[in-house]
Backbone as JSON Lines, residues from 0, in Angstrom:
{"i":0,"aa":"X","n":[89.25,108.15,96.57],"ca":[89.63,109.03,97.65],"c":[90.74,108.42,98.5]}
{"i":1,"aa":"X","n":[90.55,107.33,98.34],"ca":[91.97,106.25,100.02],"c":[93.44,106.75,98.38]}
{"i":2,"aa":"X","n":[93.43,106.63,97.71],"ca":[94.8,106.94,96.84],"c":[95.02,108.14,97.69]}
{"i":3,"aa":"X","n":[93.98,108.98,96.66],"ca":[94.5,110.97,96.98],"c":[94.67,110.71,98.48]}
{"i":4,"aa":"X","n":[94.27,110.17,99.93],"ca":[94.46,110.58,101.3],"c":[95.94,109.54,101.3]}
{"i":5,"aa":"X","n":[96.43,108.83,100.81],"ca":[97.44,108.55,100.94],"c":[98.99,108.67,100.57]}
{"i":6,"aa":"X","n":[98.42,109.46,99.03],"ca":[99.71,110.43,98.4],"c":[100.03,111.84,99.54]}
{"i":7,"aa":"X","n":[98.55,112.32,99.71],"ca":[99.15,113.55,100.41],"c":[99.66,113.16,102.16]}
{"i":8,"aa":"X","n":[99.34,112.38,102.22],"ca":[99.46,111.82,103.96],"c":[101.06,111.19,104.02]}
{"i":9,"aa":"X","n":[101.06,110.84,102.84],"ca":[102.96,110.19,102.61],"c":[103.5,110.89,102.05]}
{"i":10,"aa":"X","n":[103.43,112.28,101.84],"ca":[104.27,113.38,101.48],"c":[104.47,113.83,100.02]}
{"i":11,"aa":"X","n":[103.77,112.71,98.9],"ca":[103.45,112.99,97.78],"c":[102.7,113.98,97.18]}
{"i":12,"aa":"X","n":[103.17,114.19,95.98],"ca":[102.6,115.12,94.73],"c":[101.95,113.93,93.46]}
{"i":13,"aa":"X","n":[100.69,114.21,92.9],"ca":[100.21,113.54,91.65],"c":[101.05,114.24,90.99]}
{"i":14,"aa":"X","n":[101.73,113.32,89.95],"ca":[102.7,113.75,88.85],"c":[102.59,113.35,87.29]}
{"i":15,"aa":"X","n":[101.26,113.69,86.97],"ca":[100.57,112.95,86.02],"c":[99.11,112.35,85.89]}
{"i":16,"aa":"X","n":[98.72,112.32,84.5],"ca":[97.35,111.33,84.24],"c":[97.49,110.07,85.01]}
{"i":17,"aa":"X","n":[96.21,109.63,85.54],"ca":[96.64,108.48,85.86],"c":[96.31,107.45,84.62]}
{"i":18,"aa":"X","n":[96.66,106.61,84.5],"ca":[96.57,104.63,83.46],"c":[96.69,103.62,83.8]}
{"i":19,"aa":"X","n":[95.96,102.9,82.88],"ca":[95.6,102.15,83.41],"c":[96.27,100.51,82.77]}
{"i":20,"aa":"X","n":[96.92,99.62,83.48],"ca":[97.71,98.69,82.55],"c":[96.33,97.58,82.48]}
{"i":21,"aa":"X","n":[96.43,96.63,81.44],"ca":[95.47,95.74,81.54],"c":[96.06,94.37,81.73]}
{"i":22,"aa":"X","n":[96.22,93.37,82.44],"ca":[96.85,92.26,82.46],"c":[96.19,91.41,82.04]}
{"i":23,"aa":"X","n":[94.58,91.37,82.28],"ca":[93.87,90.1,81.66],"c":[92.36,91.12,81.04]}
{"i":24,"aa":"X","n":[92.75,91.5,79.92],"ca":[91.48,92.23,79.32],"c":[90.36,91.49,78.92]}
{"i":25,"aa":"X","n":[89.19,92.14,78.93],"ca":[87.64,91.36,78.64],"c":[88.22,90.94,76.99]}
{"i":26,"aa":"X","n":[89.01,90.95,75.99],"ca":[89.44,90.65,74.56],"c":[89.91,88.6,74.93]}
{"i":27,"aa":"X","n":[90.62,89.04,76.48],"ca":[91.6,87.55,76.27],"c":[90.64,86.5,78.3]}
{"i":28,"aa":"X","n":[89.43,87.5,78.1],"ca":[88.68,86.51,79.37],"c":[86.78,86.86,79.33]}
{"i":29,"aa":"X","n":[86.24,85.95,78.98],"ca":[85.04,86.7,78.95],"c":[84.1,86.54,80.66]}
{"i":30,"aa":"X","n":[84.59,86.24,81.34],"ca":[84.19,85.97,82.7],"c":[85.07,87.72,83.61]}
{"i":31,"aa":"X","n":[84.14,87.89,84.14],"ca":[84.79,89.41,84.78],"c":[85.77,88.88,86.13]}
{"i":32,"aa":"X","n":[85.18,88.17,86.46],"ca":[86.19,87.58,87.89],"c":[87.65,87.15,87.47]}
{"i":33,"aa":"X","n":[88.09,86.88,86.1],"ca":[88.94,86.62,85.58],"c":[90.19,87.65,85.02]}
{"i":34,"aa":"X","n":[89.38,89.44,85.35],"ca":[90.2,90.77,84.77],"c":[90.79,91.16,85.89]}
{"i":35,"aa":"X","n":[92.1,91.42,85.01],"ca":[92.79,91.93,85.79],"c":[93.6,93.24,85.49]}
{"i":36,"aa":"X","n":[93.24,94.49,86.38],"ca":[93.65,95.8,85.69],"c":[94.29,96.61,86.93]}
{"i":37,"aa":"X","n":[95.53,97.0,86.54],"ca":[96.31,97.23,87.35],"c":[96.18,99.56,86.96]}
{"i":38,"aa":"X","n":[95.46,99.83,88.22],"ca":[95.37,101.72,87.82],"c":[96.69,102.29,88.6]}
{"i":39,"aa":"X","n":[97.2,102.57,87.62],"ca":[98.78,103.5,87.98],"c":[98.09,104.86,88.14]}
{"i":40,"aa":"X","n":[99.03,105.38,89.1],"ca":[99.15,107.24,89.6],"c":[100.87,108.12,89.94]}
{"i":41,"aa":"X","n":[100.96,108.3,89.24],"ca":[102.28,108.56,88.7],"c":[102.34,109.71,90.33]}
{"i":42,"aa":"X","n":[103.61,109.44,90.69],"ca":[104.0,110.65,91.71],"c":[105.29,110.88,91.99]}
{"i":43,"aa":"X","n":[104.9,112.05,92.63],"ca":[106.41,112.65,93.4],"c":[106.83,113.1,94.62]}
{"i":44,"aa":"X","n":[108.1,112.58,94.86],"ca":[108.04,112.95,96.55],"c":[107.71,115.07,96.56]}
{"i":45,"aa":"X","n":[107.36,115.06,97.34],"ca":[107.53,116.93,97.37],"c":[108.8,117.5,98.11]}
């Protein structure tokens, strides 16, 4: 919910699925404190 109140509060449009990049996946860390996942939300000014 703090994303969506901050796209529409800064004048944005969702412009897309959101995805998700993985920088340190559970494949290359088996400790969770160690992942690192970066969630993209694609937008547009309106």
């Amino acid at each position: 919910a703090a994303v969506a109140n901050w796209v529409v509060e800064n004048g944005y449009n969702f412009a897309g699925k959101s995805f998700c990049i993985y920088h340190v996946s559970p494949a290359q860390a088996s400790d969770p404190d160690e992942l690192v996942t970066e969630v993209c939300f694609p937008v547009e000014k309106k």
